[in-house]
C-alpha positions as CSV (number, residue, x, y, z in Angstrom):
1,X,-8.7,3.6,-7.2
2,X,-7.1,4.7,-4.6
3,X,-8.5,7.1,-2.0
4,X,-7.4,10.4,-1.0
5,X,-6.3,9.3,2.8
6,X,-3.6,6.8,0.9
7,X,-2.5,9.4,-1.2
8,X,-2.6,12.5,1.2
9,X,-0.3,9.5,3.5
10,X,2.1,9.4,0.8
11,X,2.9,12.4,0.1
12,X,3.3,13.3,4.1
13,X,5.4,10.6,4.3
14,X,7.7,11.9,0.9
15,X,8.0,15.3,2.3
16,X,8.7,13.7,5.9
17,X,11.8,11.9,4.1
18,X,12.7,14.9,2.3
19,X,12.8,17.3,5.4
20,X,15.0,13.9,7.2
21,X,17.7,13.9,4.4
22,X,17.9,17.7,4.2
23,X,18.5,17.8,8.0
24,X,20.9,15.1,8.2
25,X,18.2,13.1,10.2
26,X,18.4,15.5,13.0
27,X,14.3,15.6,14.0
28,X,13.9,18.4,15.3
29,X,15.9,20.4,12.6
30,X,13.4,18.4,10.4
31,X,10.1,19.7,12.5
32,X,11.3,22.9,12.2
33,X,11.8,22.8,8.6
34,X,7.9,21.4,8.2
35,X,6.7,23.6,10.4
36,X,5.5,20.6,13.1
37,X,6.7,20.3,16.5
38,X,9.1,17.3,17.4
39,X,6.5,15.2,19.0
40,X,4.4,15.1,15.8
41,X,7.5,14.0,13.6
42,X,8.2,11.2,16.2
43,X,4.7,10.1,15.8
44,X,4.8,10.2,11.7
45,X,7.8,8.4,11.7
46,X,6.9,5.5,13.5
47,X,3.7,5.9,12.2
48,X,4.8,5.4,8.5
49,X,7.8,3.0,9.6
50,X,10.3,5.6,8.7
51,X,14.2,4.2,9.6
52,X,17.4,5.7,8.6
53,X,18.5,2.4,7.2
54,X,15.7,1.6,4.9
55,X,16.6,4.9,3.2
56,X,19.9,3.9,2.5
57,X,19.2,0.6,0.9
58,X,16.2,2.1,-1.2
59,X,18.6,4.5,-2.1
60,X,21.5,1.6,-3.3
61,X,19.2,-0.8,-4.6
62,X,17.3,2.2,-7.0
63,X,20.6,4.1,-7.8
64,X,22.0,-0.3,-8.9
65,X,18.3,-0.1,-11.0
66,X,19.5,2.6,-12.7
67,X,23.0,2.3,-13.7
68,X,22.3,-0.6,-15.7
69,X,20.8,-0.2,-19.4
């Protein structure tokens, strides 16, 4: 089961990554957007191991996942 601290983490961390792509990964476009100050994003994204590149591979590796049927 999981708890609600694991799940309340994910989706921060979802809408974290969201607000990053929408804003080009421009942070404090991104706080702005959440409604958090820059210092706060700073500390989520190293708290949750956020990186620019990660993204992109995720996003290559599930976009390869779904091409093929």
């Amino acid at each position: 089961m999981v708890s609600l601290k694991e799940k309340v983490e994910k989706l921060e961390k979802e809408e974290i990554l969201k607000a990053l792509k929408r804003c080009n990964w421009v942070k404090a476009k991104a706080a702005r957007f959440l409604g958090i100050t820059e210092r706060m994003i700073s500390y989520k994204i190293k708290k949750y191991g956020i990186k620019r590149k990660e993204v992109k591979k995720e996003k290559l590796t599930s976009s390869a996942r779904g091409s093929v049927r």
